[in-house]
C-alpha positions in Angstrom: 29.3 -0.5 -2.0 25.9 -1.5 -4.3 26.2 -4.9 -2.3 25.9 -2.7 1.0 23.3 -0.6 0.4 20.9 -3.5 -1.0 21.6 -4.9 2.2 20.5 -1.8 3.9 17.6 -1.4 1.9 16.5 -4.9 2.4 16.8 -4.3 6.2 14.9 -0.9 6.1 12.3 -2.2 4.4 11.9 -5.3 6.7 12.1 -3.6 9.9 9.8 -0.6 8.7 7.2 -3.2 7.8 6.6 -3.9 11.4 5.9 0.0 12.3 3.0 -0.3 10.1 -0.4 2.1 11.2 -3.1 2.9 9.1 -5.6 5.9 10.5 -7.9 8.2 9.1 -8.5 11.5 9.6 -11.9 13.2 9.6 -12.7 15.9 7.0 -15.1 17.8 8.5 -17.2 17.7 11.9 -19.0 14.5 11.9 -22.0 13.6 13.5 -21.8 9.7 15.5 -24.9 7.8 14.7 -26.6 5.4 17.0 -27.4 3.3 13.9 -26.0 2.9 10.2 -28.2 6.0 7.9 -30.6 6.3 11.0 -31.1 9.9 11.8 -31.0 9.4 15.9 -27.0 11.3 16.5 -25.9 11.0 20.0 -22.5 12.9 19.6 -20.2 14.4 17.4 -16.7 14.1 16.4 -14.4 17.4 15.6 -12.5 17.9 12.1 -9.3 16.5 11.9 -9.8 13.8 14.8 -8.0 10.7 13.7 -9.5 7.4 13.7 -7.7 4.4 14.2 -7.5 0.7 12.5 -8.3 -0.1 16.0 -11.2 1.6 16.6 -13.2 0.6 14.0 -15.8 -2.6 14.6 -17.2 -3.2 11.6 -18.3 -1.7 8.0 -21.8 -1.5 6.5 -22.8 -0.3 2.8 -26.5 1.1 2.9 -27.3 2.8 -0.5 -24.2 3.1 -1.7 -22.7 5.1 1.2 -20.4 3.3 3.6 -20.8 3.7 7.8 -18.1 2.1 10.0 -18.8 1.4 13.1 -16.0 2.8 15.7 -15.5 2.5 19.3 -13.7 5.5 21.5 -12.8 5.7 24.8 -13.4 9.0 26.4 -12.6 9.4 30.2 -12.3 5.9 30.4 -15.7 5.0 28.9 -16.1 3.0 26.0 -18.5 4.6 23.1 -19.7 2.6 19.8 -21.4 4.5 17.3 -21.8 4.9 13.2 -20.3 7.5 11.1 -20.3 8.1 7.4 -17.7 6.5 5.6 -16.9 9.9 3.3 -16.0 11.5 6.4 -12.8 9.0 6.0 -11.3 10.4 3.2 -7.3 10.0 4.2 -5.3 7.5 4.8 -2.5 8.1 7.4 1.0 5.4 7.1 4.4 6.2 8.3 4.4 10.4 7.3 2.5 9.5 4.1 -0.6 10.7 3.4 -3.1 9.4 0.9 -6.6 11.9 0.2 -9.4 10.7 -2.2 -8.1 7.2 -3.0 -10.3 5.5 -5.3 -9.9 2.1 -7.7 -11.6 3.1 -11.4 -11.8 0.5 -13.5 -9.8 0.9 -16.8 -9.3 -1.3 -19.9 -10.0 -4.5 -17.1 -7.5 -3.7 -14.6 -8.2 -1.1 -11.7 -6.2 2.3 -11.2 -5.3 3.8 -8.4 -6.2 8.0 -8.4 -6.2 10.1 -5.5 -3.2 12.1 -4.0 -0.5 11.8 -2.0 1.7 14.0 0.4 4.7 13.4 1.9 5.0 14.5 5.3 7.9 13.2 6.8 11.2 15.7 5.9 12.6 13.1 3.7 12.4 12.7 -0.2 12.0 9.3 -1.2 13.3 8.0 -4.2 11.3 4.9 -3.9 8.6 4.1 -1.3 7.0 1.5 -1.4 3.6 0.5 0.1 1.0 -2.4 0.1 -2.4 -2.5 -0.3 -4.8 -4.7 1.4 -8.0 -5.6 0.0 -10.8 -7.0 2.4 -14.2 -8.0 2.2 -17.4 -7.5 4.0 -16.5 -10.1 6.5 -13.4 -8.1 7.5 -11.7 -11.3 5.1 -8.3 -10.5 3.4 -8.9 -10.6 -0.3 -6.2 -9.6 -2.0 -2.8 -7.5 -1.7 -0.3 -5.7 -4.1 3.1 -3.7 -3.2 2.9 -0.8 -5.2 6.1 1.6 -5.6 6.0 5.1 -5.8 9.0 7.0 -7.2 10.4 10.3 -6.7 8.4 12.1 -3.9 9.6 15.3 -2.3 9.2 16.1 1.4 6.2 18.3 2.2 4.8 17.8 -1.3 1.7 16.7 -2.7 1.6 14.5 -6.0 -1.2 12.6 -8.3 -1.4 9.1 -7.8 -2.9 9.1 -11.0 -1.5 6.4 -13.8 1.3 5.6 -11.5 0.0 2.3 -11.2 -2.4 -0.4 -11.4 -4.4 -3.2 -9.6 -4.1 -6.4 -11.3 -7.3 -7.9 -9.5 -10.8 -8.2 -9.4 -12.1 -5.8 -6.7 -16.1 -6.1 -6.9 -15.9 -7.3 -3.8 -14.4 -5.1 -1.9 -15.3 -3.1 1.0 -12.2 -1.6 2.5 -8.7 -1.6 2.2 -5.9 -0.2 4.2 -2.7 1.1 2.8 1.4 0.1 4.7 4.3 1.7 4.3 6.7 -1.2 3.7 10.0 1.2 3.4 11.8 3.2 0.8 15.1 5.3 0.0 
């Protein structure tokens, strides 16, 4: 029986790996710039609208805020515009849900803080995810599988002290967040 369901688990999490998504969705109306911190808007973009791994082009850091440039296709016309990178503030994988994720530095490692909800109708008595760690060239720098244990369906918990980055991070720009699988 234990040999069986590490089997299974070993198959769930290789074939949920490939159903990976990562989206964001906006936390309040957003204005779309034509440039990065220019004030010329040319549209807008409701709360709630989810944006895509897909859509985005590129990411810029002026003065400490972050603007990603995103492309959308409305009636079959292509947009590309800038909007402020705290408008992202949730990271969609799988049901899961990730709000305010940040990396502190702490005692020379990095912690992970923010929240996380489950919204799939399934507790999970492990999940885990990875995290991928890119540049300002779009470059992969680094990557960690984190588990998570214990987390109800339709709950929100702390992410806070659960666990760690064991890597240097100064240069990161973005990072995206995969539901790998979980029982």
């Amino acid at each position: 029986m234990k040999k069986i369901l590490t089997i299974l688990f070993i198959l769930i999490m290789s074939f949920s790996f490939l159903a990976c998504a990562e989206s964001f969705s906006l936390s309040e109306t957003t204005a779309i710039y034509y440039q990065p911190a220019s004030k010329i808007v040319f549209g807008k973009l409701e709360s709630g609208y989810t944006v895509t791994e897909k859509m985005i082009l590129n990411v810029e850091e002026i003065d400490n805020v972050k603007w990603y440039k995103i492309k959308l296709e409305q009636s079959k016309v292509y947009i590309e515009g800038w909007i402020r990178g705290n408008m992202l503030n949730e990271v969609s994988t799988n049901g899961f849900i990730f709000k305010n994720v940040k990396f502190r530095p702490e005692l020379g490692i990095m912690k992970l803080v923010g929240k996380i909800t489950n919204s799939n109708n399934k507790d999970y008595i492990v999940a885990n995810f990875r995290i991928i760690f890119y540049d300002e060239n779009n470059k992969q720098i680094y990557s960690q599988d984190i588990n998570l244990f214990n987390i109800k369906a339709d709950e929100t918990q702390s992410l806070e002290g659960l666990t760690y980055i064991k890597h240097d991070l100064s240069n990161m720009k973005r990072f995206k967040i995969e539901f790998k699988g979980g029982f």
